[in-house]
PyMOL Python script that loads the backbone (N, CA, C, O; Angstrom):
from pymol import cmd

cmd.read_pdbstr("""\
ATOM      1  N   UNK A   1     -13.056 -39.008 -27.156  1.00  0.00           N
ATOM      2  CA  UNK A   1     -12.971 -38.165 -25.987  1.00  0.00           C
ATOM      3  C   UNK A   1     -12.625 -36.747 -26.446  1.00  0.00           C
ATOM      4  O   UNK A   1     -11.792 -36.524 -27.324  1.00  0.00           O
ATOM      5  N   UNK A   2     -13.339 -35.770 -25.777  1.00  0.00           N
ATOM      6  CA  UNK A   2     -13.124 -34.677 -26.374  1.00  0.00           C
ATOM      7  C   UNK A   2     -12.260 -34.196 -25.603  1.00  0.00           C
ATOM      8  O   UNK A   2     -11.777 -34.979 -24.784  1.00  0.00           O
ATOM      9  N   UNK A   3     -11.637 -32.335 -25.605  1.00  0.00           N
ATOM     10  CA  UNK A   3     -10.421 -32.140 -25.591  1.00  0.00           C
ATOM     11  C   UNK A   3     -10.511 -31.729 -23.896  1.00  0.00           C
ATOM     12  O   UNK A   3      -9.852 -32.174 -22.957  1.00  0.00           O
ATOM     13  N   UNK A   4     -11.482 -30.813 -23.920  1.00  0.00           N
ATOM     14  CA  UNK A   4     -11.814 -30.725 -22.374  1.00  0.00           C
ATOM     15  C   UNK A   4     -11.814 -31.923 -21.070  1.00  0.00           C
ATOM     16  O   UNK A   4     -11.472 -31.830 -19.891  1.00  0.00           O
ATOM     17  N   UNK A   5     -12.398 -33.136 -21.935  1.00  0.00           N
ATOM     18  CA  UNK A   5     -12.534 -33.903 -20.875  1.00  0.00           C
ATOM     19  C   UNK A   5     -11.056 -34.666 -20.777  1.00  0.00           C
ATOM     20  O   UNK A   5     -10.579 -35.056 -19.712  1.00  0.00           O
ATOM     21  N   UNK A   6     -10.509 -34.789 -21.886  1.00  0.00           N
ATOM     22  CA  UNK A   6      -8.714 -35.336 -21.868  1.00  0.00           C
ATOM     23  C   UNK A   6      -7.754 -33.897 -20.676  1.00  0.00           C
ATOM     24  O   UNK A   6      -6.672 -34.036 -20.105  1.00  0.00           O
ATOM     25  N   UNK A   7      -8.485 -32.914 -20.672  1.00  0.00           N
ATOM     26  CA  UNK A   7      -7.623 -31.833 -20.008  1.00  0.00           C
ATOM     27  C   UNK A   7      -8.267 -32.483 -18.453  1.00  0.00           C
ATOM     28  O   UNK A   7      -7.574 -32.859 -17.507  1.00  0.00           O
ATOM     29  N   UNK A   8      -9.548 -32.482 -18.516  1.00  0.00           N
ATOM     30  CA  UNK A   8      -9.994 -32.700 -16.953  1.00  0.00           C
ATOM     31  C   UNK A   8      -9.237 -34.438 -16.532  1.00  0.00           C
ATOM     32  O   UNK A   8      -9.208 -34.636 -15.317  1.00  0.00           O
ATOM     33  N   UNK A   9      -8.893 -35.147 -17.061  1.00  0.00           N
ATOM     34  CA  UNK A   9      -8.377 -36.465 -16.927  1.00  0.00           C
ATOM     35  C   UNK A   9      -6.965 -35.995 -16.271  1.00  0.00           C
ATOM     36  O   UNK A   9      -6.647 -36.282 -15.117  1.00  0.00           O
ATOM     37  N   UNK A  10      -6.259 -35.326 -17.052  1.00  0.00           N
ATOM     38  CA  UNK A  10      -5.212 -35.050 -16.885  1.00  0.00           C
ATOM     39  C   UNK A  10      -4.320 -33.916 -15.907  1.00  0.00           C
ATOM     40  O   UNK A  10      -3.151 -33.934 -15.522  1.00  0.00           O
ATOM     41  N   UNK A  11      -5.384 -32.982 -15.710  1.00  0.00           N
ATOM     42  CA  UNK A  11      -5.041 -32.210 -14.907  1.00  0.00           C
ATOM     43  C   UNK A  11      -5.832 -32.604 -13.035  1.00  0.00           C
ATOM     44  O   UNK A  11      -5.446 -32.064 -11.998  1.00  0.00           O
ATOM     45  N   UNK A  12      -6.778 -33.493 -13.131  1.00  0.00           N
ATOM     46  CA  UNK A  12      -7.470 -34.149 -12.077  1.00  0.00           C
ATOM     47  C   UNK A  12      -7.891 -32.766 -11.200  1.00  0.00           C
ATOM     48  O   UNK A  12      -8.442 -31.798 -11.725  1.00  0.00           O
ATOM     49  N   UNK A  13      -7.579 -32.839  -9.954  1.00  0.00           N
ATOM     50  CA  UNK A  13      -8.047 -31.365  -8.857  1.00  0.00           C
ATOM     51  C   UNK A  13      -7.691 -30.498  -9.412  1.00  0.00           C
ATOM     52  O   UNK A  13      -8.111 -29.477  -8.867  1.00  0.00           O
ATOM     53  N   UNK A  14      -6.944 -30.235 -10.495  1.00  0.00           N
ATOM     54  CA  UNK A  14      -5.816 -28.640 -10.348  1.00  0.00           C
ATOM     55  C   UNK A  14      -6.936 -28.131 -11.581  1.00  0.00           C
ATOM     56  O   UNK A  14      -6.663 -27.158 -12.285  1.00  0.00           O
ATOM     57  N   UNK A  15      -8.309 -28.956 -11.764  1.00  0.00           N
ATOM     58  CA  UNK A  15      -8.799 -29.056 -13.130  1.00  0.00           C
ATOM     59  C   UNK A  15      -9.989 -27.434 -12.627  1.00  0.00           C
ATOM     60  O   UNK A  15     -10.482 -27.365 -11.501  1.00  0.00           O
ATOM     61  N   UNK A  16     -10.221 -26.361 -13.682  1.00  0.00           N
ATOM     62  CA  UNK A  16     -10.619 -25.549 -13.424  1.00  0.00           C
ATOM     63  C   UNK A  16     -10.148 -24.606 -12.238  1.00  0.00           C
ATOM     64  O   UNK A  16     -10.977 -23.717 -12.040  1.00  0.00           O
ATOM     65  N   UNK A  17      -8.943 -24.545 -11.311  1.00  0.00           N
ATOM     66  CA  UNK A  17      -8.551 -23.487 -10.852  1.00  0.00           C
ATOM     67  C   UNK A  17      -7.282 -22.720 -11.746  1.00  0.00           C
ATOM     68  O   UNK A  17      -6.462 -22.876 -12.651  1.00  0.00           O
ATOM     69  N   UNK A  18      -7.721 -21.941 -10.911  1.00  0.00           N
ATOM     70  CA  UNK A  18      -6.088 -20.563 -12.132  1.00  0.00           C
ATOM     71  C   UNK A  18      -4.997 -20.896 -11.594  1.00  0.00           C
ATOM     72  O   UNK A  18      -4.897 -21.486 -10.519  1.00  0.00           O
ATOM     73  N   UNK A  19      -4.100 -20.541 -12.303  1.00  0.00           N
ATOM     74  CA  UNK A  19      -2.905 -21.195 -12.384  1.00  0.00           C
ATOM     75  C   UNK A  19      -1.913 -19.749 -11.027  1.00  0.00           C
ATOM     76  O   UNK A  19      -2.044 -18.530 -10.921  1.00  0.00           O
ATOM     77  N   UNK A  20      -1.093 -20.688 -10.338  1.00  0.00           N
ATOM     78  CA  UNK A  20      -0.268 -19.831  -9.693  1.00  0.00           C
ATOM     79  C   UNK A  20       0.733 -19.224 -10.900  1.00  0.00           C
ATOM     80  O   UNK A  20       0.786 -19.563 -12.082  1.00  0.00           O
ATOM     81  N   UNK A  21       1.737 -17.901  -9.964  1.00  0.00           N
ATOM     82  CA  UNK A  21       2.738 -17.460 -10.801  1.00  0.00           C
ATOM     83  C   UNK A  21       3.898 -18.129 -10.750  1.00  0.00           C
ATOM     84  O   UNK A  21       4.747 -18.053 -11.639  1.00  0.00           O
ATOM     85  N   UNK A  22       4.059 -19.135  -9.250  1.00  0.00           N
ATOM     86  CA  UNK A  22       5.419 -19.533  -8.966  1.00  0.00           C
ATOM     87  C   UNK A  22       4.539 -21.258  -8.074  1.00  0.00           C
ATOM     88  O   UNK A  22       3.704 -21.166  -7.173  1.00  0.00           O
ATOM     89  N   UNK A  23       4.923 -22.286  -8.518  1.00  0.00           N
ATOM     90  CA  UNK A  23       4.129 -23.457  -7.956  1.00  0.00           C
ATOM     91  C   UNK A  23       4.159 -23.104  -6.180  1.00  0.00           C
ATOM     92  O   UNK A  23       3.255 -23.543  -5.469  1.00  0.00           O
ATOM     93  N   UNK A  24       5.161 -22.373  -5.667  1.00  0.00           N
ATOM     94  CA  UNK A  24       5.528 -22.714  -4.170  1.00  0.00           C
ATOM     95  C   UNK A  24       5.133 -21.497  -3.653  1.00  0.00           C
ATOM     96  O   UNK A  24       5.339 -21.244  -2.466  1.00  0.00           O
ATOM     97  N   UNK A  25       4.370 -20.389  -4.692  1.00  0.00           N
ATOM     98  CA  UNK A  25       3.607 -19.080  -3.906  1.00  0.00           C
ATOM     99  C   UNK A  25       2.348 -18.798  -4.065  1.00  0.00           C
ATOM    100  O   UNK A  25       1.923 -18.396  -5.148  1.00  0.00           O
ATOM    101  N   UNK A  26       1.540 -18.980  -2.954  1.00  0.00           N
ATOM    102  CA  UNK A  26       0.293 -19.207  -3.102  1.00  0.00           C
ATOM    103  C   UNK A  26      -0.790 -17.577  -3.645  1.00  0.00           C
ATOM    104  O   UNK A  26      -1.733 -16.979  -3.126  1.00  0.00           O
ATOM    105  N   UNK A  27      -0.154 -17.438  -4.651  1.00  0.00           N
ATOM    106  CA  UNK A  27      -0.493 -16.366  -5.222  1.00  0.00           C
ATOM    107  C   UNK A  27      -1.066 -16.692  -6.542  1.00  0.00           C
ATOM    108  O   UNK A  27      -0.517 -17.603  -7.162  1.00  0.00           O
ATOM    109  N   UNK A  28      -2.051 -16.115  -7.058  1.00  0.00           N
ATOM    110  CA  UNK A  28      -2.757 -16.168  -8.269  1.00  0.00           C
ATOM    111  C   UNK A  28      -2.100 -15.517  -9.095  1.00  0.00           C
ATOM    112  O   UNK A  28      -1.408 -14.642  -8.574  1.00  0.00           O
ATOM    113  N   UNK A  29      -1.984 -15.660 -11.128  1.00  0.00           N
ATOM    114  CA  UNK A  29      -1.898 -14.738 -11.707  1.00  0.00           C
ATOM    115  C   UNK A  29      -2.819 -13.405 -11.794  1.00  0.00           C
ATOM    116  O   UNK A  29      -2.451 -12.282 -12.139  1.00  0.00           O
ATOM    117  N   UNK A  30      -4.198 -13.847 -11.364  1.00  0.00           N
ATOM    118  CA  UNK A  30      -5.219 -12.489 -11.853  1.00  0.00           C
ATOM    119  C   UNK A  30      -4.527 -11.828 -10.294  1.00  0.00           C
ATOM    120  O   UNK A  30      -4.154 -10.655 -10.319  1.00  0.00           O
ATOM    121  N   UNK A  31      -4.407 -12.507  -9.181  1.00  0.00           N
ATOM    122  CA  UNK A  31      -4.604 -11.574  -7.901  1.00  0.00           C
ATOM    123  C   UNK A  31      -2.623 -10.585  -8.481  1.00  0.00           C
ATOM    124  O   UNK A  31      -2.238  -9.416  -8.436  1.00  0.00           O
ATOM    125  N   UNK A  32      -2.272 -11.296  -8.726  1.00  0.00           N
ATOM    126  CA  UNK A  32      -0.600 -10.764  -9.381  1.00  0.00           C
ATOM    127  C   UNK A  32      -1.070  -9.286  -9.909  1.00  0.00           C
ATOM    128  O   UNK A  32      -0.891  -8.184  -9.390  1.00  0.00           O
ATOM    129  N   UNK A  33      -1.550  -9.550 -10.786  1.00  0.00           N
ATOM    130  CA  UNK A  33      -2.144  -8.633 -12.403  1.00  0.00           C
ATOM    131  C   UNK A  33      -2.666  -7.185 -11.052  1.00  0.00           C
ATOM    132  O   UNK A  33      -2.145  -6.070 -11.045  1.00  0.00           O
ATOM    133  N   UNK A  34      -3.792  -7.659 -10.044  1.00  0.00           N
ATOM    134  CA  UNK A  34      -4.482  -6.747  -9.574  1.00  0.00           C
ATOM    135  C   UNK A  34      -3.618  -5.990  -8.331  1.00  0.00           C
ATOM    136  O   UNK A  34      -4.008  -4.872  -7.994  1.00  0.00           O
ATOM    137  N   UNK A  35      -2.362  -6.629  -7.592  1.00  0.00           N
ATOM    138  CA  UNK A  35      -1.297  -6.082  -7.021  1.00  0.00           C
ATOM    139  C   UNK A  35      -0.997  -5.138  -7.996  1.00  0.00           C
ATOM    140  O   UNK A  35      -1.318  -4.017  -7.602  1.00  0.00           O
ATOM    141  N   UNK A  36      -0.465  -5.137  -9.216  1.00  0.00           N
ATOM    142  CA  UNK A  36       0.213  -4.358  -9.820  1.00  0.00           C
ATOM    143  C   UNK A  36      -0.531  -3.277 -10.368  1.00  0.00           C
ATOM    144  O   UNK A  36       0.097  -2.555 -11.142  1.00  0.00           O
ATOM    145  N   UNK A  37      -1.647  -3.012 -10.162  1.00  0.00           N
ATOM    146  CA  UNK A  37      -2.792  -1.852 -10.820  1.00  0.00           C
ATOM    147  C   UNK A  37      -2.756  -1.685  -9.548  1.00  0.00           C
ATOM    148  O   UNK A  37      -1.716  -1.034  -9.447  1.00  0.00           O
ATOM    149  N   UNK A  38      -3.265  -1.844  -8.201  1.00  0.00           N
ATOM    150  CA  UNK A  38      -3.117  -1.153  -6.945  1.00  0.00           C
ATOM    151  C   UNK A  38      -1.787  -0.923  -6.648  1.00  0.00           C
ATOM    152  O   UNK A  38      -1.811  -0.772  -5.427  1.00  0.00           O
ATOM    153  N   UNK A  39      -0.791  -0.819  -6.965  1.00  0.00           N
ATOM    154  CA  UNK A  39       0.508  -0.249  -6.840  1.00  0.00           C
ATOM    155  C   UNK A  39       1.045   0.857  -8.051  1.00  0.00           C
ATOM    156  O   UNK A  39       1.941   1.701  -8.060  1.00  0.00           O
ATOM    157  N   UNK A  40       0.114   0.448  -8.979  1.00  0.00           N
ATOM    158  CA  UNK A  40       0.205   1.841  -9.731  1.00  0.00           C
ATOM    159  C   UNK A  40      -0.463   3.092  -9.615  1.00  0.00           C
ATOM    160  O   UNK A  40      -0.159   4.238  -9.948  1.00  0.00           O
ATOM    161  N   UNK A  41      -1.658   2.473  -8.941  1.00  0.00           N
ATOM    162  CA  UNK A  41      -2.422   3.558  -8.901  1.00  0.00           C
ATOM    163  C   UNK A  41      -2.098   4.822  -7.454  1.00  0.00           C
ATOM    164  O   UNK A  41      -2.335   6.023  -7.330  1.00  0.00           O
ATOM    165  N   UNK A  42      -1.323   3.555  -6.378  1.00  0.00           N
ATOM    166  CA  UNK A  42      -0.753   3.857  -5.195  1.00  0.00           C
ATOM    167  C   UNK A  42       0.168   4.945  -5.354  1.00  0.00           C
ATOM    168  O   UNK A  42       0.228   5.984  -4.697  1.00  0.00           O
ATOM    169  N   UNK A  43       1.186   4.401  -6.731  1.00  0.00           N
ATOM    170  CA  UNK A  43       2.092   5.228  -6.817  1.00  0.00           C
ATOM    171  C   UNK A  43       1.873   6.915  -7.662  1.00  0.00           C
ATOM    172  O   UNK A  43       2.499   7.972  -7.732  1.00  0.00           O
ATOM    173  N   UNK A  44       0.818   6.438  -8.096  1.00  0.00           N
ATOM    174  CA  UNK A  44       0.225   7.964  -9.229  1.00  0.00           C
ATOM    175  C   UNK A  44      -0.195   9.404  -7.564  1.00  0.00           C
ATOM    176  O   UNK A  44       0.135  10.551  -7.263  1.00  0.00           O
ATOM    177  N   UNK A  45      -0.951   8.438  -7.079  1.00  0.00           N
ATOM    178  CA  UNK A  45      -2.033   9.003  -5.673  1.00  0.00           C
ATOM    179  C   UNK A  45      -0.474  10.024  -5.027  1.00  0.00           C
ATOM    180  O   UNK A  45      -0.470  11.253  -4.975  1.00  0.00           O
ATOM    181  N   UNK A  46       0.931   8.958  -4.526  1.00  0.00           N
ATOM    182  CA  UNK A  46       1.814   9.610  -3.956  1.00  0.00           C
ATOM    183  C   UNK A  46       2.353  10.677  -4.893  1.00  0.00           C
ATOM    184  O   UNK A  46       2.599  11.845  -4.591  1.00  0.00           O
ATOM    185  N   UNK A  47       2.462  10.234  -5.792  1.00  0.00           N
ATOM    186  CA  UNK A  47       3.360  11.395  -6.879  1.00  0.00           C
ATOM    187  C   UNK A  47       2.393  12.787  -6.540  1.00  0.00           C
ATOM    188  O   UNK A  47       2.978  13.726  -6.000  1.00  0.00           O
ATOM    189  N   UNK A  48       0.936  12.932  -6.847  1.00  0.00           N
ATOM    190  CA  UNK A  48       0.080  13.933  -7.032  1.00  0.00           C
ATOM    191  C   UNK A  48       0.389  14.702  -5.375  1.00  0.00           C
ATOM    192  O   UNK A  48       0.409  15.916  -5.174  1.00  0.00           O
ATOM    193  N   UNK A  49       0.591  13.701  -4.411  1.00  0.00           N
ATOM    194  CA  UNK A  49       0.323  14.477  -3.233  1.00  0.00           C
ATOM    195  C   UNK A  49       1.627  14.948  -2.700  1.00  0.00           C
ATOM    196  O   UNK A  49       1.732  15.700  -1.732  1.00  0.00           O
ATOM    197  N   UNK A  50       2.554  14.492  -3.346  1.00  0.00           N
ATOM    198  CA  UNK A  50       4.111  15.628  -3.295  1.00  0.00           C
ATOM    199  C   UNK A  50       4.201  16.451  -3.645  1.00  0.00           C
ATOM    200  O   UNK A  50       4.758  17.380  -3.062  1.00  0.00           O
ATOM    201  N   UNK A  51       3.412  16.540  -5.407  1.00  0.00           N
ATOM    202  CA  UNK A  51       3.197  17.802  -6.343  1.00  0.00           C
ATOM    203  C   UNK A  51       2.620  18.593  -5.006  1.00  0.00           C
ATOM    204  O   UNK A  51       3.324  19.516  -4.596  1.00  0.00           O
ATOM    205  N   UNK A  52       1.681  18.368  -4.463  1.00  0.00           N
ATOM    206  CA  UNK A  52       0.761  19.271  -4.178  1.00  0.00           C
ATOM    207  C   UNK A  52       1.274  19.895  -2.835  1.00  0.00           C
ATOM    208  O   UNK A  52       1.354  21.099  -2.590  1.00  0.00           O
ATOM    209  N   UNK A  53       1.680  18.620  -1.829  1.00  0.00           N
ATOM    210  CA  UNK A  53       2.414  19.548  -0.852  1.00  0.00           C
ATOM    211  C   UNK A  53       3.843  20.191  -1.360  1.00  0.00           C
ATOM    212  O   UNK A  53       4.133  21.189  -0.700  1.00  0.00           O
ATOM    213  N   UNK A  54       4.784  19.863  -2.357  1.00  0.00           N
ATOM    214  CA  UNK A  54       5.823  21.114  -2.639  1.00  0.00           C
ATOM    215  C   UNK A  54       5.150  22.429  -3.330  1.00  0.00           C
ATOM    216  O   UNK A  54       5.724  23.504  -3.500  1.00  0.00           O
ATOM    217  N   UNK A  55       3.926  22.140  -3.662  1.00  0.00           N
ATOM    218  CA  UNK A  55       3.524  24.005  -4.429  1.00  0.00           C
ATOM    219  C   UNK A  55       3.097  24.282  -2.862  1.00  0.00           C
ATOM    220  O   UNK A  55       3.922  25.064  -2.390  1.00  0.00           O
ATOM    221  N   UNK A  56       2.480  24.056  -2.260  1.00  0.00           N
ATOM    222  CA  UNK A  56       1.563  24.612  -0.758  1.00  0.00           C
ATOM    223  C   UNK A  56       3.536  24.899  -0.027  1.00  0.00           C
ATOM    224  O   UNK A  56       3.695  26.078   0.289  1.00  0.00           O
ATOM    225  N   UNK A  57       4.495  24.234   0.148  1.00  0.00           N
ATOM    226  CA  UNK A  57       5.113  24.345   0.636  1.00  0.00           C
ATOM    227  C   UNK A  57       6.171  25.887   0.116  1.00  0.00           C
ATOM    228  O   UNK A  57       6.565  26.784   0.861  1.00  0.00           O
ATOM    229  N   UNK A  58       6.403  25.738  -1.418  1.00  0.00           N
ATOM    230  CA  UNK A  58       6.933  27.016  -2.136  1.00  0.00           C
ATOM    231  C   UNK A  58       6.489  28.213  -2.592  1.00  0.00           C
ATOM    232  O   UNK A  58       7.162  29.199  -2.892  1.00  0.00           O
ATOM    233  N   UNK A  59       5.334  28.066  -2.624  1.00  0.00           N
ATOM    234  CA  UNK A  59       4.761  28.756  -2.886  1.00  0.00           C
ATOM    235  C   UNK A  59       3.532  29.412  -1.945  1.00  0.00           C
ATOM    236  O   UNK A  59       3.563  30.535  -1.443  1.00  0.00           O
ATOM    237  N   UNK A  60       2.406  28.400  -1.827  1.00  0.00           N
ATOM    238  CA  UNK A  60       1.710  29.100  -1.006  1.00  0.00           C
ATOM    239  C   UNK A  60       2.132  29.826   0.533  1.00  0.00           C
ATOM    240  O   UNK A  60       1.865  30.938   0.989  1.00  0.00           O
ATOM    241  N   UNK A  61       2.940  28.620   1.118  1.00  0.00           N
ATOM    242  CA  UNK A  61       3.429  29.314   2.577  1.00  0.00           C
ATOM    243  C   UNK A  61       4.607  30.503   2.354  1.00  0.00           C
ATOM    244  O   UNK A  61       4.470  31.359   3.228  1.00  0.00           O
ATOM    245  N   UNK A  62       5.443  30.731   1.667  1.00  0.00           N
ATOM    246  CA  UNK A  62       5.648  31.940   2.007  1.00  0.00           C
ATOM    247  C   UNK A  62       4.860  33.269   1.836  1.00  0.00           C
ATOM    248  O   UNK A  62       5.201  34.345   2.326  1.00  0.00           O
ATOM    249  N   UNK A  63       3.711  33.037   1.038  1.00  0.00           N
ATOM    250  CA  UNK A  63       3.241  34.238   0.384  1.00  0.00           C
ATOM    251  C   UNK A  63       2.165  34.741   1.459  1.00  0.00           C
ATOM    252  O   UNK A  63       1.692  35.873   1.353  1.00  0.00           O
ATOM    253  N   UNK A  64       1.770  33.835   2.547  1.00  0.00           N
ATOM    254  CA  UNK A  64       1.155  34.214   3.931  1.00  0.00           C
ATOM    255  C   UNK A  64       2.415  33.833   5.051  1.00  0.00           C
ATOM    256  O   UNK A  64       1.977  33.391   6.113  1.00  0.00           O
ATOM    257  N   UNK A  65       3.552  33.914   4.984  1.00  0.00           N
ATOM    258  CA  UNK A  65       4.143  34.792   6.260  1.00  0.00           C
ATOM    259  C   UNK A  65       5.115  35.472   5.920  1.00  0.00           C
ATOM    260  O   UNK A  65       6.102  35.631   6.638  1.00  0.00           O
ATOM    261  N   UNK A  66       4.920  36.146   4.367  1.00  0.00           N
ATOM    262  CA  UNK A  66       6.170  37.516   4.332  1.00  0.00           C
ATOM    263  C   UNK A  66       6.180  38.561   5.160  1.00  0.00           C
ATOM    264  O   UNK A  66       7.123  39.348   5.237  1.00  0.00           O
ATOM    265  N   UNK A  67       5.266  38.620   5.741  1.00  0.00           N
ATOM    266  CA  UNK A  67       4.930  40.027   6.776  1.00  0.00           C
ATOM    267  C   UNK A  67       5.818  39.665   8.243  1.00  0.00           C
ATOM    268  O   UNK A  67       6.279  40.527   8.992  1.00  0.00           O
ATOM    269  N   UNK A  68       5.926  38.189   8.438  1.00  0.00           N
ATOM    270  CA  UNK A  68       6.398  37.765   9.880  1.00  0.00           C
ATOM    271  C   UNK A  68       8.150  37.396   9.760  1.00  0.00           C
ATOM    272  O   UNK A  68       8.856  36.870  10.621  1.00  0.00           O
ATOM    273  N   UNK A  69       8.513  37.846   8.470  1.00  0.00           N
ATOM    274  CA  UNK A  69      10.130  37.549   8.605  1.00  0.00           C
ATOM    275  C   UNK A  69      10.709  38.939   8.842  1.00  0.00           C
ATOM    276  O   UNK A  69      10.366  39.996   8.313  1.00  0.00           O
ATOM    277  N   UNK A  70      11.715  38.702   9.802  1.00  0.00           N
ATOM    278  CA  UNK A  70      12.384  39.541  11.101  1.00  0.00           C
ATOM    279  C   UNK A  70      13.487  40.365   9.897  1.00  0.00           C
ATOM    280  O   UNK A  70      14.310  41.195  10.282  1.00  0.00           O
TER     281      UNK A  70
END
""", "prot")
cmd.dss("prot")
cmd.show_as("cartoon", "prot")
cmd.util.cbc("prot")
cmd.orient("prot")
């Protein structure tokens, strides 16, 4: 008997699906892996768009209403 078919004996239904991260969370390792690249990439996207609204906020807006401070 070869080694595959001793794994398919032995593992019966669970034979060819991916393995969870935690037996009692119906979560995949690859879908795990791909949470964590969409949360990095989530978090890069927020970082860039703080950069961008604190320069628009320090910089660009006062330099169009210095004329309107009293």
């Amino acid at each position: 008997m070869g080694e595959a078919k001793r794994r398919k004996t032995t593992l019966g239904e669970q034979y060819g699906q991916e393995a969870r991260i935690f037996p009692w969370l119906p979560i995949t390792k690859t879908q795990g892996e791909r949470f964590v690249e969409l949360a990095n990439r989530g978090a890069w996207i927020g970082i860039g768009l703080m950069v961008a609204a604190w320069v628009t906020i320090r910089f660009i807006g006062p330099a169009f209403g210095w004329w309107q401070v009293v």
